[in-house]
ROLOPA-669893 format. One record per residue (C-alpha): y, z, x. Coordinates in steps of 0.05 Angstrom, whole numbers, padded with zeros to 5 digits, always signed. Example, Ala and Ser with C-alpha at 12.3 -4.5 7.8 and 13.67 -1.06 7.14 Angstrom:
BEGIN
-00090+00156+00246 -00021+00143+00273 
# end
This chain:
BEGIN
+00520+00257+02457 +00481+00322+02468 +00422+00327+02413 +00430+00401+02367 +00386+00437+02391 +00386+00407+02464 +00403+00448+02528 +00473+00440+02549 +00460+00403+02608 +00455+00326+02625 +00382+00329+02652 +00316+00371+02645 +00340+00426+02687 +00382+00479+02668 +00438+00479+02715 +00479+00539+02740 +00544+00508+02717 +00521+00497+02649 +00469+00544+02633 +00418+00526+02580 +00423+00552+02510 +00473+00585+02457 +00438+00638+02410 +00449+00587+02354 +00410+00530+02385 +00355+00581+02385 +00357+00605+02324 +00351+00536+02294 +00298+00516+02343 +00264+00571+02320 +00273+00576+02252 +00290+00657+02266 +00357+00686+02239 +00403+00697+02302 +00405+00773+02287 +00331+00778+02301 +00338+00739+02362 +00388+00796+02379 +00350+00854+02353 +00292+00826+02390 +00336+00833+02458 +00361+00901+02441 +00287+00930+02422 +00237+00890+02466 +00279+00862+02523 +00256+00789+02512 +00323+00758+02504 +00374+00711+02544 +00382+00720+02626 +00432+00671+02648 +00517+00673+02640 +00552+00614+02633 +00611+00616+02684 +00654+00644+02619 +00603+00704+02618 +00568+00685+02561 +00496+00697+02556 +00451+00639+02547 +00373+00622+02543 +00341+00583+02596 +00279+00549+02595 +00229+00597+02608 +00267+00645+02557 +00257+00596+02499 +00176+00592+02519 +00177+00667+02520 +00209+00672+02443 +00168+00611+02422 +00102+00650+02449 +00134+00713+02415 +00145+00679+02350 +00081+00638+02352 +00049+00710+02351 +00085+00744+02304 +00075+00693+02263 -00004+00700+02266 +00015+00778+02245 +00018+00809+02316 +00063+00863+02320 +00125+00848+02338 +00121+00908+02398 +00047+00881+02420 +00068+00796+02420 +00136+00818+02457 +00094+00849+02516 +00051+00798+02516 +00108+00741+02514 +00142+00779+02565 +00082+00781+02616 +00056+00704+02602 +00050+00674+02667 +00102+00622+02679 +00079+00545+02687 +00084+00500+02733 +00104+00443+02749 +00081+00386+02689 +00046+00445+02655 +00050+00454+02583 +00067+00524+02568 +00030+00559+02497 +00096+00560+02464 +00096+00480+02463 +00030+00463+02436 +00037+00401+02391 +00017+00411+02326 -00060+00395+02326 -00071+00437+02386 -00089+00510+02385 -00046+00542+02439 -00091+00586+02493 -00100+00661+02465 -00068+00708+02506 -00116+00753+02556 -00145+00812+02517 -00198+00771+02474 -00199+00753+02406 -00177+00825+02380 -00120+00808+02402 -00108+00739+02400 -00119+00741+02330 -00057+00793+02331 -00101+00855+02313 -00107+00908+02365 -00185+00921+02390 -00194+00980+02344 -00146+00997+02276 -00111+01063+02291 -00085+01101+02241 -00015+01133+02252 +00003+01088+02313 +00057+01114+02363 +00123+01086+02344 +00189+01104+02348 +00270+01078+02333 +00321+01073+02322 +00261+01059+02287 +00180+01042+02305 +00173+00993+02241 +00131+00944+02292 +00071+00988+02295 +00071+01006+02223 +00030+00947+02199 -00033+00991+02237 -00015+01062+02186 -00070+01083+02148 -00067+01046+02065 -00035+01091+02027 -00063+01124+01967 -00039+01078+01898 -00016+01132+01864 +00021+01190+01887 +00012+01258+01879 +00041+01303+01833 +00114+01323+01868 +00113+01270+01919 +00136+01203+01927 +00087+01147+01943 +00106+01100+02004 +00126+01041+01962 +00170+01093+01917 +00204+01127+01986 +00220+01055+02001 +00260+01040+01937 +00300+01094+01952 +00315+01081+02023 +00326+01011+02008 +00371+01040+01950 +00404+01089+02008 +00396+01142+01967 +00400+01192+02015 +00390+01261+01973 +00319+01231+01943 +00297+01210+02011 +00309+01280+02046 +00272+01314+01983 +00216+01277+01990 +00201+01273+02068 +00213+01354+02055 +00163+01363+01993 +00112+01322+02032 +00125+01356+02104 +00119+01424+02065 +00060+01398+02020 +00012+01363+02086 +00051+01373+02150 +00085+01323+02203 +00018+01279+02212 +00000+01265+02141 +00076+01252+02132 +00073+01198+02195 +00009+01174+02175 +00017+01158+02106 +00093+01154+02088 +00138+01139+02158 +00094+01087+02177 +00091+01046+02111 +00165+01053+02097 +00175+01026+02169 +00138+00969+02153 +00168+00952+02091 +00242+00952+02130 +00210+00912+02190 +00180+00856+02139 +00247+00860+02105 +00289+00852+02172 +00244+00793+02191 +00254+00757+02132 +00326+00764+02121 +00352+00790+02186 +00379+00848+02139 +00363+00925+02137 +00394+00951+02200 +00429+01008+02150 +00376+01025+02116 +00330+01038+02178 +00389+01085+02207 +00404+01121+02148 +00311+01127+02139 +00312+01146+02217 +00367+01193+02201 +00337+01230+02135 +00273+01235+02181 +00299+01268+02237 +00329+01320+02196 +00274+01335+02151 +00227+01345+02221 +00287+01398+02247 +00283+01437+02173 +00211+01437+02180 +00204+01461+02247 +00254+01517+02236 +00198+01547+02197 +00144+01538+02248 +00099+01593+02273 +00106+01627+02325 +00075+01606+02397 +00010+01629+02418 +00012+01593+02482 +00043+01625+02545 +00059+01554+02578 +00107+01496+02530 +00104+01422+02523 +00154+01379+02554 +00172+01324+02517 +00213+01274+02543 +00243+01197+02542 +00225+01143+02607 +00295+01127+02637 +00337+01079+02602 +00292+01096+02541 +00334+01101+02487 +00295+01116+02423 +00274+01181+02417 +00240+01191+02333 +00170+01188+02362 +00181+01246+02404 +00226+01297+02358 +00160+01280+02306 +00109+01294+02354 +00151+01364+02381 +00155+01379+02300 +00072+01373+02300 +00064+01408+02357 +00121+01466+02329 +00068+01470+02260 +00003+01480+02310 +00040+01541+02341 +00068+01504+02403 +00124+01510+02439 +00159+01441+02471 +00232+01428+02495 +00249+01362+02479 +00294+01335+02539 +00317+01282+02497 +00339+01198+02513 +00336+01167+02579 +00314+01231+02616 +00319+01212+02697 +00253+01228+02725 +00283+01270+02785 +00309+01313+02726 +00247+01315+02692 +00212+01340+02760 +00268+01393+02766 +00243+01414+02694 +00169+01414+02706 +00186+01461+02765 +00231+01513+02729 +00192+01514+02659 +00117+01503+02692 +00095+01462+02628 +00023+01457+02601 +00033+01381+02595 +00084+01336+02594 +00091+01277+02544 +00135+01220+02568 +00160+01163+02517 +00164+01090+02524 +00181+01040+02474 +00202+00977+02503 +00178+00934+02564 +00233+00950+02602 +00234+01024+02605 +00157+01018+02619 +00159+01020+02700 +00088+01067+02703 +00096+01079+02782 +00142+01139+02770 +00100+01178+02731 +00050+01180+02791 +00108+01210+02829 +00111+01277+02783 +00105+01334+02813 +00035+01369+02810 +00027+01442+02791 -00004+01503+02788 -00035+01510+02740 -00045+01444+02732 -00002+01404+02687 -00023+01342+02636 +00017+01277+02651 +00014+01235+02582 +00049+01175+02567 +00065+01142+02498 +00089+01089+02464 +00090+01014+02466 +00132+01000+02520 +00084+01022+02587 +00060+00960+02632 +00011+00955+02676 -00016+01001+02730 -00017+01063+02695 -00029+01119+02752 -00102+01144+02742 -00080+01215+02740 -00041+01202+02667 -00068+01199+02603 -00053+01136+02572 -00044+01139+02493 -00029+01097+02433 -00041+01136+02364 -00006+01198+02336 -00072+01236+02326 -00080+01215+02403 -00017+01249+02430 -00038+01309+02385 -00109+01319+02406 -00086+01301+02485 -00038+01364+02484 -00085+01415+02442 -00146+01394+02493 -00098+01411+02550 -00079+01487+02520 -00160+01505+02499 
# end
């Protein structure tokens, strides 16, 4: 009889008959609600790669070490963005090799490369206002500035915009991302509201595997409020805009309609070219529009191919490449500015139109 919590197979191996693992078996191995499991597929691409011969997808071995190394470090607090790109690139082991993910109990599993910073599940240096972006960026949030204990006349605190989101209360949300956007613009807003809020729905969808809705309706309210407040915008002083755009297959897109909203309030033009933008289209744009810089969006690992971005076309005048977000790998082209923070992806597009 086959042990819960066993592969499916009579031996070691996961055969290609009888492929390996049922989302269920994981869950329990892991002691991680199923719908994380899945939102951790959707988000960060570390999920199941086999099909049983019904089509079902199912966990092999070396998926299960990747989720164990990804919930070993989000356990330690890592980021659930940073310790899936780390799970994702952990070298695979061989042959009578104990992988991190199955350190016994009185062993301390190898840190991952990047030093203690990170093994410890802190970045090297605490950024206020990292890049994120949804559906909803609520891994990074845990790095947003504190917020201040007690709010300021007319506005909400964090922890009070988060009742009412988790209330879905809809009207109060939208007044008070609008009386703050009015009050201190699109990066105190980020900074010192989004980013909290985020956080509280991540810890919330960790812990129950609830609060899907109420990151929608939050991402929803938010990208709204940015649109109203970039309606009244000054106008552009530069000649040349900002492109802002998706990596293909990138889906999430709320880090770059906030960023084109910060930009609108500094008296810059963009055009936002939206989800999954192709790269041969967003050469074709770079020709017609002639951009100052163009700002390029990645969220999760596997949207984060860099090679492509050295294949933009170059200009004249010349034109900033910048990437963003989570989701880049390795072998960023030398020619592209590589950052992290919101203040970052400001400050890289304002140094490129002085």
């Amino acid at each position: 009889m086959r042990r819960e919590g066993q592969p499916e197979t009579g031996g070691d191996a996961v055969s290609e008959e009888e492929p390996g693992y049922g989302i269920g078996a994981v869950a329990r191995r892991l002691g991680v609600p199923a719908s994380t499991l899945r939102t951790w597929n959707l988000r960060y691409g570390i999920g199941p790669s086999r099909r049983s011969p019904g089509g079902h997808r199912r966990y092999d071995e070396a998926d299960l070490r990747r989720l164990q190394e990804m919930n070993r470090l989000v356990r330690s607090g890592m980021p659930p963005a940073d310790a899936a790109r780390l799970a994702l690139r952990q070298r695979q082991p061989a042959a009578g090799e104990r992988s991190t993910g199955d350190a016994g109990a009185g062993e301390q599993a190898a840190p991952p490369a990047g030093g203690a910073a990170v093994a410890s599940g802190r970045p090297a240096r605490r950024d206020a206002g990292r890049l994120a972006g949804p559906a909803a960026p609520p891994e990074d949030a845990r790095e947003a500035a504190p917020e201040s204990p007690v709010a300021e006349p007319g506005l909400l605190s964090a922890a009070m915009l988060a009742r009412a989101v988790a209330a879905m209360d809809a009207p109060a949300v939208s007044v008070a991302l609008d009386a703050a956007l009015a009050a201190h613009g699109v990066l105190w807003t980020w900074e010192r509201l989004v980013l909290p809020v985020f956080a509280a729905i991540s810890r919330r969808q960790w812990e129950t595997g609830a609060g899907i809705d109420i990151e929608h309706l939050f991402s929803n309210r938010l990208q709204a409020a940015l649109v109203r407040f970039s309606a009244h915008a000054p106008a552009p002083v530069h000649p040349r805009p900002v492109l802002l755009a998706a990596a293909e297959e990138e889906q999430h897109t709320l880090a770059i309609q906030a960023l084109a909203a910060a930009l609108a309030g500094l008296a810059v033009e963009t055009r936002v070219l939206g989800a999954r933008t192709p790269y041969s289209a967003l050469a074709d744009a770079m020709r017609r529009v002639g951009p100052a810089a163009v700002f390029v969006w990645s969220q999760t690992p596997a949207t984060g191919e860099p090679a492509p971005l050295g294949g933009l076309p170059g200009l004249r005048p010349a034109c900033r490449v910048i990437a963003g977000g989570p989701g880049w790998g390795e072998g960023m082209p030398t020619e592209v500015v590589r950052v992290t923070t919101f203040r970052d992806a400001i400050s890289a597009v304002m140094t490129t139109l002085r």
